[in-house]
N, C-alpha and C positions, 0 to 999 in steps of 0.2 A: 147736567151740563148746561151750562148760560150758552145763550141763542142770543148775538147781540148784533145789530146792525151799524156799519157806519155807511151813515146813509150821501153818497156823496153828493147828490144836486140837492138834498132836504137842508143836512145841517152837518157838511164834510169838516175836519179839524185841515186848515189845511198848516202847516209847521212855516215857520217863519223864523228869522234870527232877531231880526227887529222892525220896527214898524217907523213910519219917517216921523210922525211925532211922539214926541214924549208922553209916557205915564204922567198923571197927575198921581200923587200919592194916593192910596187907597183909602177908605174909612177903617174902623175898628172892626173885626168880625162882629157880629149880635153875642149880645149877652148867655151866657146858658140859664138853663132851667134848674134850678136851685132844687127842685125839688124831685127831680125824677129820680126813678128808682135804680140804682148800681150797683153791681157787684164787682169785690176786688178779692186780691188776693194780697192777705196782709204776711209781712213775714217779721218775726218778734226777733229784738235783739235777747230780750230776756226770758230765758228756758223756763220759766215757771209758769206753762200753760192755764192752771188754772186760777193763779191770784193774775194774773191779768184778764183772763175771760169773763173772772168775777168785777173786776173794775173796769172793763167795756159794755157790760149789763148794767154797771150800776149807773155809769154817768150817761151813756147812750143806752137809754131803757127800748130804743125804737129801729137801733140795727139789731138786723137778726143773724146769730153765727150760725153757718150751714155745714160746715164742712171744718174739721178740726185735723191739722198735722204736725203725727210725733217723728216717723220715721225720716222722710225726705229734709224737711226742715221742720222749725214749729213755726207754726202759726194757723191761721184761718182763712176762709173765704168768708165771706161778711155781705150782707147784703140790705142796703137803710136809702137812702136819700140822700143824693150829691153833698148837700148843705152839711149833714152829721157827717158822711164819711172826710170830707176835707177837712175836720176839726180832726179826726181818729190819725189819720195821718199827719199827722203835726204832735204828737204825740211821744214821749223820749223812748217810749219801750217799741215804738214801730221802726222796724231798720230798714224794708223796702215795701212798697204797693205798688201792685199793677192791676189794670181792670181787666175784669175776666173775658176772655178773645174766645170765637168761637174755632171750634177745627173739624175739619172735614174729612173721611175718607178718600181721603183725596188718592205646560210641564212634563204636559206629554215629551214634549220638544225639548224646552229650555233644563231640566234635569240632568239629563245624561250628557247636555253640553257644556256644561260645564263641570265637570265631571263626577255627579252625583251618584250615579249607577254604580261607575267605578270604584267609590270609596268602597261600597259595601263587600270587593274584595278585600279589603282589610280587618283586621282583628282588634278588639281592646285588652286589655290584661288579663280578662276573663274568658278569652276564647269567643269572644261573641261578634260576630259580625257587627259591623258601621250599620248600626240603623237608629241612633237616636234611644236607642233602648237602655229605658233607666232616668233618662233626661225631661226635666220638668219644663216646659215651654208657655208662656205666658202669652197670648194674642190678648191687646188691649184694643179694642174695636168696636163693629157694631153688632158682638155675641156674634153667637154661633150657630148653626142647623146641627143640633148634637145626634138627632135621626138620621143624617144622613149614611149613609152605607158603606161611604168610605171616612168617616169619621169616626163610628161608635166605638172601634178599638180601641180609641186615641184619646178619647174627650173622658177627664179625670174634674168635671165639676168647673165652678167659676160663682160669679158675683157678678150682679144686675146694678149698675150704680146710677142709670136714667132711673127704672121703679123702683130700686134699693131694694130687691129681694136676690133670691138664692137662685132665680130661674135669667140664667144669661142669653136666651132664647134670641136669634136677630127677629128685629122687627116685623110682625106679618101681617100685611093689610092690603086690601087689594086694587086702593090708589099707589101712587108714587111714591109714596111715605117708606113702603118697603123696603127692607136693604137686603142683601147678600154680599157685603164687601167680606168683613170678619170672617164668612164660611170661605170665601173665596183663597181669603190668606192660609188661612187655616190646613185647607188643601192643599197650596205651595210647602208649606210645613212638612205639614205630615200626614197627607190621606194618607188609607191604606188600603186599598181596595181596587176597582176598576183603576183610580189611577193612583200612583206611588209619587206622594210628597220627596223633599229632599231628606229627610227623616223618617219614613214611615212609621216605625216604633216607638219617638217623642213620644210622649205624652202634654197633651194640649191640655190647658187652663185657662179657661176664654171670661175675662172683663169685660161686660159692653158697660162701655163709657160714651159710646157715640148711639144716640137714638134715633129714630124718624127721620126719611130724609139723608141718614148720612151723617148729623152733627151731633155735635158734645160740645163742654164746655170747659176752660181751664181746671174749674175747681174736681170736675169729674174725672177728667183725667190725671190730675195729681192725684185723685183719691185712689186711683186704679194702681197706680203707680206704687204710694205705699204699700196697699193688699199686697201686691207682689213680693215688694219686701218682709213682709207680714208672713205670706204663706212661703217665701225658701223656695222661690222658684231659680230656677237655673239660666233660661233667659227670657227676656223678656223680648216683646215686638211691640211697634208702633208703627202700622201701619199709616201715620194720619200728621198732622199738622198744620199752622198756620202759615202767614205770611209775614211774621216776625223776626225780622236779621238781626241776630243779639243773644250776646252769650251768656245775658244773666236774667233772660226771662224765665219765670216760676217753673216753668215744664221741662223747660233745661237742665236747672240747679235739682231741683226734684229727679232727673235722671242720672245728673250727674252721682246722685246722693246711692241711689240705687247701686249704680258699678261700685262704689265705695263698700257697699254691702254685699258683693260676690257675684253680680247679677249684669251677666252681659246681655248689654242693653243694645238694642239692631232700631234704628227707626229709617224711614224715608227720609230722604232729601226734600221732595214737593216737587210740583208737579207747574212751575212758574219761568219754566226755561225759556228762549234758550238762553237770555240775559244772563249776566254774571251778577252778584252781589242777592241771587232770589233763595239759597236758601234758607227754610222758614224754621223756626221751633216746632219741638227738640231735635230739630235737626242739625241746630248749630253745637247743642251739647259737648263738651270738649272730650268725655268719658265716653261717652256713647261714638255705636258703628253709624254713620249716615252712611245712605245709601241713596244713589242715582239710578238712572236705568239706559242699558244699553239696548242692544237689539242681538237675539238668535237668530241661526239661519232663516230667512228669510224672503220669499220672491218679492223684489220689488219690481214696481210699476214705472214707469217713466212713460210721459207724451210726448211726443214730437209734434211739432208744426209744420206743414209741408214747409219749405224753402229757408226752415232754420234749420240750425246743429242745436239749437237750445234745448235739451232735455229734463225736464216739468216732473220730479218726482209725486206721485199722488198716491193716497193709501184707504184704500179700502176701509168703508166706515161696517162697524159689524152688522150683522142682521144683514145686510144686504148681499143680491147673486154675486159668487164670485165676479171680477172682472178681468178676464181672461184677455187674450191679441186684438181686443176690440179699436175697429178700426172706423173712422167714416168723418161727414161733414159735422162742423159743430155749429151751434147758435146760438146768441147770447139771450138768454131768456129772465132778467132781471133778477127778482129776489125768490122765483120759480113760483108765485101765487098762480091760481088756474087764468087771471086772466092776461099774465104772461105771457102762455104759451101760445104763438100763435099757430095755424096750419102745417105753415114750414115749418115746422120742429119737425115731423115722421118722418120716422126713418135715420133722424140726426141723432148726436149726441148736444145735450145740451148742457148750458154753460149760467149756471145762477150764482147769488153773492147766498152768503150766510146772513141768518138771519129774519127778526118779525114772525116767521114759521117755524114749524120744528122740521129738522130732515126729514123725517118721516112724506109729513105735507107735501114737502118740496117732491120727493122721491113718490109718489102717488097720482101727483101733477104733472109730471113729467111722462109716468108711463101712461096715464090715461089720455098725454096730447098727444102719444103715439114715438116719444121717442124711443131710441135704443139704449140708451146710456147717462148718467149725470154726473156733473161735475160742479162740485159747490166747493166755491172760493171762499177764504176767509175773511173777516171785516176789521180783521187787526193786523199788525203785524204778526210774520213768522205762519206756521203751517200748524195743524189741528189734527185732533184726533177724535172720533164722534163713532155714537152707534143710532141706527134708527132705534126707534121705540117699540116696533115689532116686526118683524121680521117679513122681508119683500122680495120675490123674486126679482130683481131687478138690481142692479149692475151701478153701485155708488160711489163716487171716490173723492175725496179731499185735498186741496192744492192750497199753496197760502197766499195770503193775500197781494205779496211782489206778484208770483208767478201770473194771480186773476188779472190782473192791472196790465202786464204784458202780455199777458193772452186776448183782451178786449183792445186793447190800440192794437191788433195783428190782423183783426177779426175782418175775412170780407167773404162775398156770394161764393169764393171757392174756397173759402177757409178748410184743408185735411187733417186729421189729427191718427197718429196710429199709435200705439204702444208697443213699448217693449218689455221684456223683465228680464228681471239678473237676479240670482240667487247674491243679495250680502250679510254678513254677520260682522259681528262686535264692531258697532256705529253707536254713539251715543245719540239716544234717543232726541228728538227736537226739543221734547216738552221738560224735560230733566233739567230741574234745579239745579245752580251752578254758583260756589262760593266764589270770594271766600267769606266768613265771617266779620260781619262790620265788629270795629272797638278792639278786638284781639287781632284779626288778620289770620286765624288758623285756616288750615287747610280743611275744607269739607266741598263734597263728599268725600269720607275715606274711603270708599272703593262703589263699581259702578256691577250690577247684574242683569241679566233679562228680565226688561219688564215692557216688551212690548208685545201683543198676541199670546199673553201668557194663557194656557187650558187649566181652569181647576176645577173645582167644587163650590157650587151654589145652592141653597136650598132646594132640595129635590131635582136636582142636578148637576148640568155642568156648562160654563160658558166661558168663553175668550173674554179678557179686560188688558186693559193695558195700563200706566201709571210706576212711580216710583214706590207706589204701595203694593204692587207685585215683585218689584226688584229686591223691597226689604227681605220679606218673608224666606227668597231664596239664601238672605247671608242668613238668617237664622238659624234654616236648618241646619246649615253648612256647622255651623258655629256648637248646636247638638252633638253633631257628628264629632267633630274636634272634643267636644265636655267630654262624651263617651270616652274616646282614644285616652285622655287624657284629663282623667276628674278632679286632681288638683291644681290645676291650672287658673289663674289667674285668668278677669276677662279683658286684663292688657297683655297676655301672652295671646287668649285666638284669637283678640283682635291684632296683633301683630302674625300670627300662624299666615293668618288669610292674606293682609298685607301684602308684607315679607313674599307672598306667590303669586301674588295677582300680573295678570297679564297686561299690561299695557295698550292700550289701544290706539290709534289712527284712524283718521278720517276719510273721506272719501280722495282725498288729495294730497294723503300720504304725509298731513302734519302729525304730528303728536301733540294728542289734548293738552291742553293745559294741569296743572294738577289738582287748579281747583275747578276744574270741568270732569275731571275723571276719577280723584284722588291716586290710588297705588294704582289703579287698573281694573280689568273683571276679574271677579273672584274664578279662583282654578282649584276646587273644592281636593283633588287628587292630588296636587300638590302641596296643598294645607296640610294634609292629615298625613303626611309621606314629610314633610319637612325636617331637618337633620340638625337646625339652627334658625336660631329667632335674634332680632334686632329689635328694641323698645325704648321709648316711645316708636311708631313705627310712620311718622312726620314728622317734623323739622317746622315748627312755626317762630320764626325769630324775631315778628312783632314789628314794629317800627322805628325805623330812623329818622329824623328830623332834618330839614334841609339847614335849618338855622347852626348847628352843632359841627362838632371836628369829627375827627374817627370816633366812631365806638365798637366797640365788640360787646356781643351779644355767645352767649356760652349754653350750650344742650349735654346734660350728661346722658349717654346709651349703655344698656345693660346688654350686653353680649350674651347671651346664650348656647352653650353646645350639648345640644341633643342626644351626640354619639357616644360611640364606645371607647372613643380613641381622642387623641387631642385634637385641636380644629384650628387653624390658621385664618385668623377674618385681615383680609386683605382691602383699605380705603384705595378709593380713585377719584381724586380730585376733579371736582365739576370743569367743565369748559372756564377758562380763564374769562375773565369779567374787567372791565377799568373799576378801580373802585373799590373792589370784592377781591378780599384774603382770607382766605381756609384754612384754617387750623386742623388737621388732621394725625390719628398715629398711623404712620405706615402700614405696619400690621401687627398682632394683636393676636397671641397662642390662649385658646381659653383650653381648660383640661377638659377631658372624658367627664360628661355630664355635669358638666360646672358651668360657673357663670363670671363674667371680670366687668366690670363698670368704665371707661372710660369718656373722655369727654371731647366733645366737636365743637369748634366754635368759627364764627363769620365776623371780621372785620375790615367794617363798610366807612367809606369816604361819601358821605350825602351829596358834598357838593361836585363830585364826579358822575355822580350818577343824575339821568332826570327823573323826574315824579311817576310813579308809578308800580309797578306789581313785580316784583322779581321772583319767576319759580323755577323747579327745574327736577334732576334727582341726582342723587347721592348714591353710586355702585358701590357695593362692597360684595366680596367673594367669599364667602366661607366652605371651602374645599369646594366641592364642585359645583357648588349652588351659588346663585346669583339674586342679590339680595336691593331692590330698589329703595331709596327710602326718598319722598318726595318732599321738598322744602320750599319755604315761601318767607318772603320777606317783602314792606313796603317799603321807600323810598320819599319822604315827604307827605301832604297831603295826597291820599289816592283822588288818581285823576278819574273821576267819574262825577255826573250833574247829581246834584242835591234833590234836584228833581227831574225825573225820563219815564218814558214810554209814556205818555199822555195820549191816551185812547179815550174815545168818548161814543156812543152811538144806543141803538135801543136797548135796550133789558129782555128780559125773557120775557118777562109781561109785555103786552106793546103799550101799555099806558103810564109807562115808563122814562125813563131814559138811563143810561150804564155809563160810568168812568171808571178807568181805572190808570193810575200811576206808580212810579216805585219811589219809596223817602228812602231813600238809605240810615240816614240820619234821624228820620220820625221827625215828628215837627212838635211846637208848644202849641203854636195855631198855624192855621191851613185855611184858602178860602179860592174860589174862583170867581174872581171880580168880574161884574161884565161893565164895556164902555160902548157910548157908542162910537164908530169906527171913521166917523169925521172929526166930533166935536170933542172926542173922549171926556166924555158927560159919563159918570159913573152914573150904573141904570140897577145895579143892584146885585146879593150876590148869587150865583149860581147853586152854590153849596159851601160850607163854614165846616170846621172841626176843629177840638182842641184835645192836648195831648195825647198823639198818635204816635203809638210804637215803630221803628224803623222796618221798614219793609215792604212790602206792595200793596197798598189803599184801593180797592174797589168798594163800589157804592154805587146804590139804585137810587133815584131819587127822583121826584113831582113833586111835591108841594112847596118848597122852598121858593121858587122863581116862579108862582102862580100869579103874583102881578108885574113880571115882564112880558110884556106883547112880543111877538114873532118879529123876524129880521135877525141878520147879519149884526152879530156882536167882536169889538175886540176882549178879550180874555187873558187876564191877568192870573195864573196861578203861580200862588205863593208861598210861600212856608218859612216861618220864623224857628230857630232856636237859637236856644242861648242867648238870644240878644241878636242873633243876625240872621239877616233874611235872603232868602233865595229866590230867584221869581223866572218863570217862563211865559212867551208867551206864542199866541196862538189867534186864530180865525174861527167861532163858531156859528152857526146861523141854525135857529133854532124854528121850528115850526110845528107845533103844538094841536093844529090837526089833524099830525098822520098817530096821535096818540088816540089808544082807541078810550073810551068812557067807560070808567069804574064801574 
């Protein structure tokens, strides 16, 4: 987890709309390095693998191909020197390149609430209870603990694509390097033992594609992705992703290729909420289940401040003492270094920013000034989720970064804080990825499950995580369950099963998510496998209309499905009336006893009635007694959202560092962060430079670039070019270079 500070008296961002003098134009970004080393991900117009592999050896004798694909697409991962790969790609037999992106890893309880237990009342064709039994499950991740005790029933083999051997083994060492993500999913799958996955009888086939640390790399994970294909697995999982919004990046189309080949494919959404436009590949996949993460029952925590009603949700970071009705004075104790702390803290609760330490630190410092309790604020926006590094008795909890901000202007010698808790469920998680898809406009995620506090299986254990990469692993099982019930099935019928039942959610304040905040709903696993009728596609993406244009209509054919014994009547009900917005609907619609009828929906939109922006909603339809949502989306003109947002800046994990991070939606040709100075706007040089970045959210550590800018208050120009046009924000940073510690 990044420990990043925004440091606000050192070098605070403070946001600006505009500044009383003008930019002067900027300079060129700096040239790149012609010769450093790249790897891409080429994809071949022309299917003859091997007489082009043979005529990329011959004339580039100095790139080396790593990685060769038949099944997902054809082509290679390739890996040479800027200067050679830019000629390769100019080439008529190359039809797309992207450079290889890194990706992250990014039940007891959550099980039987949604109704996992449940299924296993039911039967498949064969008299055999719902438990996954028979069904091949693919975790692509960071391998497995296959010793584990609740796993040895389940674990059916795998493939090591970090060493390229037969042992899928997660990573074991007894630095940080470690992982347990992969066993952990593994366990929401399908343990069998102390605890019961949503599958327990799957059988698991564990890929580590992700090594050391948590990461993998494009060409790894497409390679995991074919083996899947390869070995006829039933579904697969992907726990993991980037920060790529785009529906035709390599891992995507590679996924997409997979569901083509019978293989329902379940990934996370990402873990980059609570922004909308953050989810990352393959989670934009248009075949593939994204998945978000909600919340299971839950006691939450809330502060109170004496003399306010404002109530401060805060969440317990793991490893740390419960934090039960804790009540007392508090103190604002900086960044919680020891020499923070002063006297007065005993007996308080105390009040630190995130950041330069690890919690642990902070949480150490704190108990040994003698206070009672910690509460560490975030240094970005929105609220955090964090676990210490070992485990403390001592009482931790995490606020975001609005809440610190209003808690320190409140702050005086009688400052009270007490808590409260309330049991809530099905809330969408803060940290969950939220479409929709830039360039298409589809709906993702399509549906949201528990992935906060989830209990599973870690090497030679068991431990609480939280993320949308525990939310995935529960639609998998789910999606087992369904293959079992029903082994011919299509994986656009259980991805429409699960759909087609999902529950709908609401927020603390009694909205309804959006649909590309929640897609259908949470999954309601008992309802899937009990459904009587299916609707497919089982979203409604009708893409974009143009404010420049007249009416157009846009047209969705749905496959109607009935399940039963008997005929089934699917009954439409026209959305809430709209200016602008005309629905084409059949009233209703007799499909026979186990048959199917096709017919078609369509939306005809007036651009210049409507304003710019996101139109979604859902679509009832009733098939006998069942209630069938189908969620739809449509844009309106250019989507109103910045070219460039969330501009966060502050320290790194290392403190000899510094951290940014922003979202392109768009991805940029170049990118740079200009610094001026803030009287003369005298360009002083640039902060950081990049060229051809994929749309999505940009973080970067960075020191040596701006090693000969001196310290002081800079104005900041950040910018970003495509296609010929440029976008620019700007900003206030003031930089000081020695609270960085020495290499």
């Amino acid at each position: 987890m990044r420990i990043c500070l925004l440091f606000f008296f050192i070098f605070h961002v403070f946001d600006v709309t505009a500044f009383a003098k003008t930019f002067p134009e900027h300079p060129q970004i700096p040239e790149e390095n012609a010769d450093e080393q790249v790897t891409m991900i080429i994809v071949l117009s022309d299917q003859n693998l091997s007489k082009i592999k043979e005529l990329i050896q011959k004339k580039y004798p100095e790139i080396n191909i790593c990685w060769e694909y038949k099944k997902t697409f054809t082509g290679f991962s390739v890996k040479g020197k800027k200067r050679d790969l830019d000629q390769l790609v100019k080439e008529p037999y190359i039809e797309h390149a992207e450079p290889v992106t890194t990706f992250q890893a990014t039940v007891e309880e959550s099980v039987p609430f949604i109704g996992g237990i449940d299924a296993r009342g039911y039967f498949d064709a064969k008299d055999e209870r719902l438990t996954g039994k028979g069904v091949k499950v693919a975790v692509i991740d960071t391998g497995i603990d296959y010793n584990h005790r609740d796993l040895q029933k389940n674990y059916q083999g795998g493939f090591d694509f970090v060493d390229q051997d037969k042992d899928p083994m997660e990573t074991v060492a007894k630095d940080n390097s470690r992982t347990i993500h992969g066993t952990h999913v593994a366990g929401i799958i399908a343990a069998n033992g102390k605890l019961k996955g949503v599958a327990p009888e799957a059988s698991i086939i564990a890929y580590r594609a992700l090594g050391p640390h948590g990461y993998g790399t494009t060409d790894q994970v497409i390679a995991a992705i074919e083996k899947s294909i390869e070995d006829q697995v039933d579904i697969v999982n992907l726990s993991l992703g980037n920060d790529v919004n785009g529906p035709d990046y390599p891992t995507s189309l590679a996924l997409n290729r997979a569901v083509e080949e019978g293989i329902t494919a379940v990934v996370s959404s990402g873990n980059s909420g609570p922004n909308i436009w953050t989810v990352g590949s393959p989670g934009t996949a248009s075949k593939a289940i994204s998945v978000g993460a909600s919340t299971p029952p839950l006691d939450v925590k809330y502060l109170t401040l004496s003399g306010f009603q404002k109530k401060i949700p805060a969440e317990s970071l793991f490893n740390s003492a419960p934090w039960t009705t804790i009540r007392g004075r508090i103190e604002y104790a900086g960044l919680g270094e020891k020499k923070d702390f002063k006297p007065s803290v005993k007996g308080k609760i105390a009040l630190v920013k995130r950041g330069e330490i690890t919690f642990a630190e902070k949480a150490k410092n704190a108990k040994s000034a003698g206070a009672q309790a910690l509460i560490i604020c975030n240094n970005m926006k929105g609220r955090f989720t964090g676990n210490l590094e070992e485990k403390l008795d001592f009482p931790v909890v995490s606020i975001s970064k609005e809440d610190g901000e209003w808690l320190l202007k409140q702050l005086n010698k009688k400052s009270f804080i007490k808590t409260t808790i309330r049991i809530e469920k099905d809330r969408l998680a803060p940290f969950s990825s939220k479409g929709p898809v830039t360039v298409t406009w589809e709906v993702k995620p399509d549906l949201v499950a528990p992935g906060v506090a989830i209990d599973s299986t870690i090497p030679k254990g068991y431990m609480a995580l939280q993320g949308t990469s525990m939310a995935a692993p529960h639609i998998a099982g789910a999606a087992a369950l369904i293959k079992q019930k029903h082994p011919d099935w299509s994986p656009e019928q259980i991805k429409a099963a699960m759909m087609n039942t999902a529950k709908p959610l609401y927020d603390q304040n009694g909205r309804l998510y959006k649909v590309f905040e929640q897609g259908a709903g949470r999954i309601d696993i008992l309802s899937a496998v009990q459904t009587r009728a299916l609707i497919y596609p089982a979203s409604l993406s009708f893409g974009q209309f143009h404010k420049n244009i007249g009416r157009k209509k846009k047209e969705i054919t749905l496959t109607l499905e009935n399940l039963s014994d008997q005929e089934k009547t699917f009954v439409f009900s026209k959305p809430h009336y709209q200016k602008g917005v005309q629905w084409q609907l059949p009233i209703s619609v007799k499909v026979p006893a186990n048959g199917k009828r096709e017919v078609s929906v369509s939306i005809d939109v007036a651009p210049k009635s409507l304003r710019e922006g996101l139109y979604d909603g859902t679509l009832v339809v009733t098939a006998g007694s069942q209630t069938i949502r189908l969620p739809y989306l449509f844009v309106v003109g250019e989507p109103n959202y910045p070219k460039i947002m969330g501009f966060e800046f502050g320290l790194a994990d290392q403190g000899n560092m510094y951290h940014y991070e922003l979202y392109l939606p768009q991805g940029a040709d170049e990118f740079g962060i200009a610094l001026y100075d803030p009287d003369t706007l005298t360009f002083k040089g640039f902060l950081d430079w990049q060229r051809n970045i994929p749309g999505g959210l940009l973080k970067r550590d960075i020191s040596g670039q701006f090693k000969d800018i001196p310290n002081g208050v800079y104005k900041a120009l950040i910018f970003a070019k495509k296609d010929g046009e440029e976008s620019s924000y700007e900003t206030t940073i003031i930089l000081d270079k020695k609270i960085l510690k020495s290499q």
